[in-house]
C-alpha positions as CSV (number, residue, x, y, z in Angstrom):
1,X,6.8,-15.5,12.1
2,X,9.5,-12.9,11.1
3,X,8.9,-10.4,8.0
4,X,11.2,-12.4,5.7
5,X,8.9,-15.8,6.0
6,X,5.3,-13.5,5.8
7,X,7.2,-12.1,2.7
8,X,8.1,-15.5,1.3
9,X,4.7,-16.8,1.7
10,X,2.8,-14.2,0.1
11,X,5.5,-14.5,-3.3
12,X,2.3,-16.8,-5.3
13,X,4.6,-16.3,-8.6
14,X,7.4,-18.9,-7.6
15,X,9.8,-16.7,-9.2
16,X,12.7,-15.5,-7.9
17,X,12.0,-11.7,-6.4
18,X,13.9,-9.1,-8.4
19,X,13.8,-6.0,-5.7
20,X,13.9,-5.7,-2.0
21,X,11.4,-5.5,0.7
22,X,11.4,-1.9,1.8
23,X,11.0,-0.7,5.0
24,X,9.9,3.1,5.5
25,X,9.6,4.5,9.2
26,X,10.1,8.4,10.9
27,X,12.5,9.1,13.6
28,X,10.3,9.7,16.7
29,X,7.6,8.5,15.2
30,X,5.7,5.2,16.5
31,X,4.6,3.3,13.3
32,X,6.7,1.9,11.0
33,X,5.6,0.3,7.6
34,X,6.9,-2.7,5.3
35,X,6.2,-3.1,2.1
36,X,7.6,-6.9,1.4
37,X,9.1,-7.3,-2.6
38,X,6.5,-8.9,-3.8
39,X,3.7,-6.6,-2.7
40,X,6.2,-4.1,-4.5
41,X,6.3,-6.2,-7.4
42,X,2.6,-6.3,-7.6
43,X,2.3,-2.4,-7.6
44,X,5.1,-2.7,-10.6
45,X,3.1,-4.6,-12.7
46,X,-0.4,-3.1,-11.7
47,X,1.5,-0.2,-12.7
48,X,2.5,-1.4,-16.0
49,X,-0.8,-2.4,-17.0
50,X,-2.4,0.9,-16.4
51,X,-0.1,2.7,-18.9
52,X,-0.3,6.3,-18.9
53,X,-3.2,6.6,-16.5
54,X,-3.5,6.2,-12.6
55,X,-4.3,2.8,-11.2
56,X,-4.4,1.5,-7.5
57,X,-5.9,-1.0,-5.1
58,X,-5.4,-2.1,-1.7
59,X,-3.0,-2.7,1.1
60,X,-3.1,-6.2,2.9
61,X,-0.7,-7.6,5.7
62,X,-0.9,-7.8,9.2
63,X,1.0,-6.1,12.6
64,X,4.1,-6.6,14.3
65,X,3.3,-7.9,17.8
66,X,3.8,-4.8,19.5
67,X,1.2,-3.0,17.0
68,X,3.9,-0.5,15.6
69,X,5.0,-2.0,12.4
70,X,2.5,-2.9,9.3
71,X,3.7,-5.5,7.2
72,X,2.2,-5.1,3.4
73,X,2.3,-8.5,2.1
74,X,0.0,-7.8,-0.4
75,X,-1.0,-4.9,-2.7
76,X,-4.2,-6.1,-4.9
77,X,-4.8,-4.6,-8.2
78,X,-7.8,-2.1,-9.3
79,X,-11.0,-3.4,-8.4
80,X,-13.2,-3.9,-11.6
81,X,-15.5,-0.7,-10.9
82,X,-12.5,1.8,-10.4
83,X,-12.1,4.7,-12.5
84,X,-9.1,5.9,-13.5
85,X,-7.8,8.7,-15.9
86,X,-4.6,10.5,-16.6
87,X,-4.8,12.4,-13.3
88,X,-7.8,10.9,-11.4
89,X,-8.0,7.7,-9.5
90,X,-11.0,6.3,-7.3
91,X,-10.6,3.3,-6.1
92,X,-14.0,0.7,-6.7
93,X,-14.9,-1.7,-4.0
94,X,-16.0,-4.6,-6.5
95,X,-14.7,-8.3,-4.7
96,X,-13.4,-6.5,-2.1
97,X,-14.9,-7.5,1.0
98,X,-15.2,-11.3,-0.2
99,X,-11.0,-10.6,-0.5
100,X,-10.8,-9.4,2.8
101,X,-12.7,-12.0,4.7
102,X,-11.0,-14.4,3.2
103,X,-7.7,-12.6,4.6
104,X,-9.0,-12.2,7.5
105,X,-9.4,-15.8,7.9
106,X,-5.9,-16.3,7.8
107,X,-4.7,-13.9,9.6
108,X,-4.3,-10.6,7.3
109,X,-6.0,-7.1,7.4
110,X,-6.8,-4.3,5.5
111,X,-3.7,-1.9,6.0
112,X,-4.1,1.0,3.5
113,X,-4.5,2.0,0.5
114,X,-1.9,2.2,-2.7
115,X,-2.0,3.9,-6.0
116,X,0.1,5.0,-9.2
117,X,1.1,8.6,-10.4
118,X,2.0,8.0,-14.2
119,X,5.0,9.8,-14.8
120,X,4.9,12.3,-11.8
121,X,6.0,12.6,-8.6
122,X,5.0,9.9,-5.7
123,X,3.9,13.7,-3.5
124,X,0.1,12.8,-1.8
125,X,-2.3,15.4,-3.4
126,X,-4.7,17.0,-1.1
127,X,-7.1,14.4,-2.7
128,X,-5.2,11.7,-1.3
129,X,-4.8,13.3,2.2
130,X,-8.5,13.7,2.3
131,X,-9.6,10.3,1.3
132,X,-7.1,9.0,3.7
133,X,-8.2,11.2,6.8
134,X,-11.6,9.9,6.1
135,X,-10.6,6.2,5.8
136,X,-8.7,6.8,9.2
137,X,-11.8,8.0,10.5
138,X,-14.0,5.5,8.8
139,X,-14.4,2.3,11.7
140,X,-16.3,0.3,8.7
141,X,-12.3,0.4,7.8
142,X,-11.3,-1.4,11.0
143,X,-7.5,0.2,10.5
144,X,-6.9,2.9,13.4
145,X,-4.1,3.7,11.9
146,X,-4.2,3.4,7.6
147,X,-0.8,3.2,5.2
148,X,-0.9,5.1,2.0
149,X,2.1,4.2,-0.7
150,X,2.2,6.0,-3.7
151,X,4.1,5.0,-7.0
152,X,5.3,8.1,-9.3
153,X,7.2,7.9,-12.3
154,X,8.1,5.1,-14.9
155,X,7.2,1.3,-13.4
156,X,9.7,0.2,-16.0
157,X,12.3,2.3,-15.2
158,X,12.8,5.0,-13.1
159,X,10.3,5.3,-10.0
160,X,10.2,6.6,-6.4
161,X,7.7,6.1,-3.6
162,X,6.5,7.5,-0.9
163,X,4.5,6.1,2.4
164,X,2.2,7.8,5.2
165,X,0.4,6.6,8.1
166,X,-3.0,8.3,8.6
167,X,-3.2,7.6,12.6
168,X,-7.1,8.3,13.6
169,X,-7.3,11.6,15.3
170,X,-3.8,12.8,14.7
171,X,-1.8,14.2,11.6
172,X,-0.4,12.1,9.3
173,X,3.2,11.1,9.3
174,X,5.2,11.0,6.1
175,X,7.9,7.8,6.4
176,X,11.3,8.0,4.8
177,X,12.3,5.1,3.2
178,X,15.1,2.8,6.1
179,X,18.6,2.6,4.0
180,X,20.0,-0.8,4.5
């Protein structure tokens, strides 16, 4: 099943999507990472809802067949025991794992984690590299290699993202975003 179908089957809104999957990889680099529009579109409105302070949730999908691509079909909101301020964000784990195994029953993983800088730039903080390098590490995770998007800016207007693969053992690799 190509990207575009995986994309088309996770839209649940049966609206029309508004932006474009985007793809973000590294030249040289062995991962690659796809964030379809409506996982975007997800974030966006996540996004909305939290206002002025950070929000986030998790990264669903599955792999390319050779392993190097993830393919972010779905990007769930802030689990109900989060916490989340102006400048703070810790993801909760409530319904989580009850999420997941029903993904994983059809196919779809756990594939990082996402979350929203309100009106500031989509840069990882050394918070966010931590907490990934220990997901990474983490097998309860089952993800070797974990995806981290952030979301700066204005969800209603102007925003910018930016994506990095945590690979277990290695340094992370920031992505640039593919131009079509």
């Amino acid at each position: 099943m190509n990207i575009l179908s995986k994309c088309l089957m996770a839209l649940s809104s049966g609206s029309p999507m508004k932006i474009k999957d985007v793809t973000f990889s590294r030249t040289g680099a062995d991962y690659r990472a796809t964030l379809c529009s409506s996982s975007l579109q997800q974030m966006i409105d996540e996004c909305i809802r939290a206002g002025a302070n950070e929000t986030g949730g998790i990264l669903i999908g599955s792999y390319s067949e050779d392993g190097s691509t993830a393919i972010i079909v779905e990007a769930t909101a802030s689990p109900a025991d989060s916490l989340a301020g102006r400048s703070t964000f810790q993801r909760g784990v409530k319904g989580l794992k009850h999420l997941l195994d029903a993904r994983w029953k059809t196919g779809l993983y756990y594939v990082g984690e996402w979350h929203f800088h309100p009106g500031g730039s989509p840069e990882p903080s050394g918070d966010d590299l931590v907490s990934m390098r220990n997901i990474a590490a983490n097998p309860n995770y089952q993800c070797l290699e974990p995806v981290m998007i952030i979301l700066g800016g204005n969800p209603t207007g102007s925003y910018s993202l930016s994506a990095s693969v945590f690979p277990r053992g290695k340094a992370p690799i920031r992505f640039h975003e593919e131009l079509a």
